[in-house]
N, C-alpha and C positions, 0 to 999 in steps of 0.2 A: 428319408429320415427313418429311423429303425428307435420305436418304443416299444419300452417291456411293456409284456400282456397286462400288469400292474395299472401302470400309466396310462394305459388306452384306456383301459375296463374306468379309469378315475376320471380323465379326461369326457366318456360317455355319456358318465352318472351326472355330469357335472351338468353337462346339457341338456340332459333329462330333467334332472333339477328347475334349472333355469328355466324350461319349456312351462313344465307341470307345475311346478310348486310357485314360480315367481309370474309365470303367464307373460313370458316372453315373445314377442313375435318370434314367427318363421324366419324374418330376413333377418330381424337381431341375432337368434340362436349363431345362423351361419357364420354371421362378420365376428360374434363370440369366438367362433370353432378357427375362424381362420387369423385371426390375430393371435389364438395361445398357442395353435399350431407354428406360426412364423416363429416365433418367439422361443419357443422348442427347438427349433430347426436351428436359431441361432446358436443356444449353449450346445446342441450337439457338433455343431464344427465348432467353438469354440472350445469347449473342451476335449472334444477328439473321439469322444466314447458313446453308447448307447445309452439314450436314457432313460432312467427309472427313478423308481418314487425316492430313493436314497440320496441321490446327485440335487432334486429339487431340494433338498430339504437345506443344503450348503450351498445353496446362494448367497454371494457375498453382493454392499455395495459395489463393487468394480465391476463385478459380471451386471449388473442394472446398467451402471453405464458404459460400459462395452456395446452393451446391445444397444441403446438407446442412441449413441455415436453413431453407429452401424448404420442402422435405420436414418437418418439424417443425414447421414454420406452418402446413400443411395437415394435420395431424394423424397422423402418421405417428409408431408408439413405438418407443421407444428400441433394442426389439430387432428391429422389423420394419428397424429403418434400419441397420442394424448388418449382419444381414444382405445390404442391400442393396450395402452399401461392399464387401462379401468378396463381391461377384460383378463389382462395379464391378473392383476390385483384382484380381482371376483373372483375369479379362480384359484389364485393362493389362499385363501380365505378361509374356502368351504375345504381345500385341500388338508389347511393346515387342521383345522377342526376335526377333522377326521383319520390325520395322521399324526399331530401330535407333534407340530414340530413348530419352532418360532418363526414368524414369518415376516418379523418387523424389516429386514433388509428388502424388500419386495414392496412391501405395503408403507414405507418411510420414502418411500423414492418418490421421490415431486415431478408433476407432466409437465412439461414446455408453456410457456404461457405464449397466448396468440390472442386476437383480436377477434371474438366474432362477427362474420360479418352481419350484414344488417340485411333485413327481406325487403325484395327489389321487386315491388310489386305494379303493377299496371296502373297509369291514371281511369278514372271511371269511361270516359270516351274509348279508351284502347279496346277495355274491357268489355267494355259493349260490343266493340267492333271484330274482337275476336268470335266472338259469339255469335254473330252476323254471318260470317267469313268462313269461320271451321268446316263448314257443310258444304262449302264451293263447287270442289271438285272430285266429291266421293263418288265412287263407282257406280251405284245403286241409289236410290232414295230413299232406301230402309236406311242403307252404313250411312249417307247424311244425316237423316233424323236422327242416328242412334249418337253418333260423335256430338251434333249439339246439344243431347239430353245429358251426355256424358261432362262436355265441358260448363254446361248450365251449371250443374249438380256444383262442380267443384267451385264457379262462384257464387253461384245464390246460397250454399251451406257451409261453405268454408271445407270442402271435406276434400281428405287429401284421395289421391288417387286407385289407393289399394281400397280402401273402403267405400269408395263409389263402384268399384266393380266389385267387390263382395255383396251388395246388392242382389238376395235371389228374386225371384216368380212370386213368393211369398210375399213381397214388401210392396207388388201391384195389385191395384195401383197405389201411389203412394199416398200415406195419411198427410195430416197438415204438419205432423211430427212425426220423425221415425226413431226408431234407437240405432245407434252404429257403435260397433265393437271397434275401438279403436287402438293403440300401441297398448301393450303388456293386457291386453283383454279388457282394458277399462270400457265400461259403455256409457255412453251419454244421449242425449235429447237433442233432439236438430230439428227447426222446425224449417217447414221446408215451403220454401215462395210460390206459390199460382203457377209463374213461368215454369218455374223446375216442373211442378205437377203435369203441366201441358206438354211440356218437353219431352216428358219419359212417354205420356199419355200418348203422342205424336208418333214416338218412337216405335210403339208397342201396337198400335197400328196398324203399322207399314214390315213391321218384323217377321220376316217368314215362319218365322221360331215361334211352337208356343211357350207360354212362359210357367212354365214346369216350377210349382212351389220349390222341390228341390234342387231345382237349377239354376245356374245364372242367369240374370235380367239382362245381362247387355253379352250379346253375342257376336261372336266373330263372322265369317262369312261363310266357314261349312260348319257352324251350330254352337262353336265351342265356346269354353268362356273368352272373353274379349282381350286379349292382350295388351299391357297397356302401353307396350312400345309403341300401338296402331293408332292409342287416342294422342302420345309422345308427335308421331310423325302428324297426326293431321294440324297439332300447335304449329309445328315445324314449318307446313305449308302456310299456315294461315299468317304466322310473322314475316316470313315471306314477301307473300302479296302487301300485307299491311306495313311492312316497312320497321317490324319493331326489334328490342335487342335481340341478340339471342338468351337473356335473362324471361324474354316471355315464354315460360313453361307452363305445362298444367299445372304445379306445383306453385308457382307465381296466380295463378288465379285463386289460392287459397289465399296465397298474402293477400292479395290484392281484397280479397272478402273482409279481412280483420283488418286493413286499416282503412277500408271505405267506412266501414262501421263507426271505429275509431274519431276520425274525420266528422262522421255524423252526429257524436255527443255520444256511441255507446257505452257504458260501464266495461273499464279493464277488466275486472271480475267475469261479467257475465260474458265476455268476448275468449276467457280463458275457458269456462265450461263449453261455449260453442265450439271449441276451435281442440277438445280434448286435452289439454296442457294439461301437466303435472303440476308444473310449478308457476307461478304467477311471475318470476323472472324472465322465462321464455317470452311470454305475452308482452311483456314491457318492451321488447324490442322494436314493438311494434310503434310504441311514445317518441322513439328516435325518430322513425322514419315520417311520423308525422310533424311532427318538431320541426324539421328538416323542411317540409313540402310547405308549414305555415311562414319559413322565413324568408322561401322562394317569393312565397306570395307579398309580404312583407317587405321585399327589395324589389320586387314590381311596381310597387300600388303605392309605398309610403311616398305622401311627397317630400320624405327627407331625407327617404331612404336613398342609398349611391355613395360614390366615392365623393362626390362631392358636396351631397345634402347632407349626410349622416356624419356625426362627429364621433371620435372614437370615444369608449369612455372615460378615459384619463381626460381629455379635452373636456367632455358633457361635462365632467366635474368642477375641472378650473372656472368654466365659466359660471356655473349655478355660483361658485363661491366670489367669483368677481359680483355675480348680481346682488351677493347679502350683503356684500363689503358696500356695495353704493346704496343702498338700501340703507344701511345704518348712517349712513354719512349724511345723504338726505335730509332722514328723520330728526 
């Protein structure tokens, strides 16, 4: 793909923007840089020519859905694509702002509507049992202890992966609250369980490494920061042994934090500040999955519950109203 020096020099600023000014994560900026890039790549074999700042600015609706065809013809889903239009669209935005040109053909184009799915998080016994388990078969007794302070962290605090290994030397041992930089640099307060505290405290121990304020707290096994493909693979082992989907991820131990809480009477609210959301819709999704696990319960346990205790409710209806009808007749 061949951009004028224009285009690059815009498309850079753009990410620098977004970096600096909006406090975008590192891995957002990228999937930013590589969805305006595809999308580039599309209008320039699409129209045939190099592109620059002049060609962006005559985007018609058809060229939106050319590409948007395109992208779906090669197997691209509903919501990978969806995504990609809201980074195509953030980018027109700031472009047109600065270029001066209309950019309603770009920014009027509607994303694929899809279903999100719902968080497929672990019952409380899995959870425990991963937790048990994770440590089985590591190498060392340090990389043991370190993997279950690692996967503690992510259910006793709800905390997603990248910010449990952002964790330096600095944050041991841990307080009963710590603060965690979480997506676009937002920080929040997490208070943090005994076990987690024992966990890391176990960890830090047995860790060959000292733990260097400006270094990372969880270490790989010649010093470095911890990769998290390695706490990735020891989930991998532990479902494994344990028998569970392959939906049990480390990432599933966050769910599984916000809707055990959930489950326990906690405030949607205050499950949204633990858990760093934005938006208090995010969190809701977690009502579904609970919803869902009290109906489980509910067609186990009701004794009317089943296909053949439980009436539909067209039927519940009829009958309550045959019972007024004789009721009045009675009286």
């Amino acid at each position: 793909m061949s951009l004028s020096p224009a285009l690059a020099d815009a498309l850079s600023r753009w990410l620098d923007h977004e970096r600096g000014v909006k406090g975008a994560a590192a891995n957002t900026v990228r999937a930013y840089q590589s969805d305006v890039l595809g999308f580039l790549a599309f209008l320039q074999r699409h129209h045939g020519d190099a592109l620059g700042l002049a060609p962006l600015a005559r985007i018609t609706t058809p060229d939106m859905r050319a590409w948007m065809a395109h992208e779906r013809g090669r197997g691209v889903g509903a919501r990978s694509l969806a995504r990609a239009l809201s980074a195509v669209k953030t980018f027109y935005g700031w472009l047109s702002e600065r270029e001066g040109f209309e950019p309603t053909a770009v920014l009027a184009t509607r994303a694929p509507r899809y279903k999100p799915g719902l968080p497929r998080p672990l019952d409380e016994g899995a959870a425990r049992a991963v937790l048990d388990d994770v440590e089985a078969v590591a190498a060392e007794p340090w990389i043991a202890a370190r993997d279950r302070a690692v996967v503690t962290l992510l259910y006793g605090c709800g905390l997603r992966i990248s910010e449990a290994l952002s964790l330096t030397g600095a944050d041991a041992p841990l307080a009963a609250a710590i603060t965690i930089r979480g997506k676009g640099g937002k920080e929040r307060r997490v208070p943090v369980l005994p076990v987690a505290r024992d966990a890391v405290d176990a960890y830090l121990r047995l860790c060959p490494f000292p733990a260097e304020a400006d270094g990372p707290l969880f270490r790989g096994a010649r010093g470095g920061a911890l990769n998290p493909r390695l706490v990735q693979r020891a989930m991998e082992g532990a479902r494994t042994r344990l028998g569970l989907p392959p939906s049990a991820t480390p990432h599933a131990l966050r769910h599984s934090f916000a809707t055990h809480l959930l489950s326990a009477g906690g405030d949607l609210r205050a499950i949204q500040e633990l858990l760093g959301h934005a938006s208090l819709s995010t969190t809701q999704a977690y009502t579904a999955v609970d919803a869902g696990r009290l109906m489980e319960v509910y067609d186990a346990a009701h004794p009317r519950a089943g296909a053949k205790g439980r009436r539909a409710p067209a039927e519940e209806g009829a009958g309550e109203r045959a019972e007024e009808r004789s009721a009045r007749g009675s009286g």
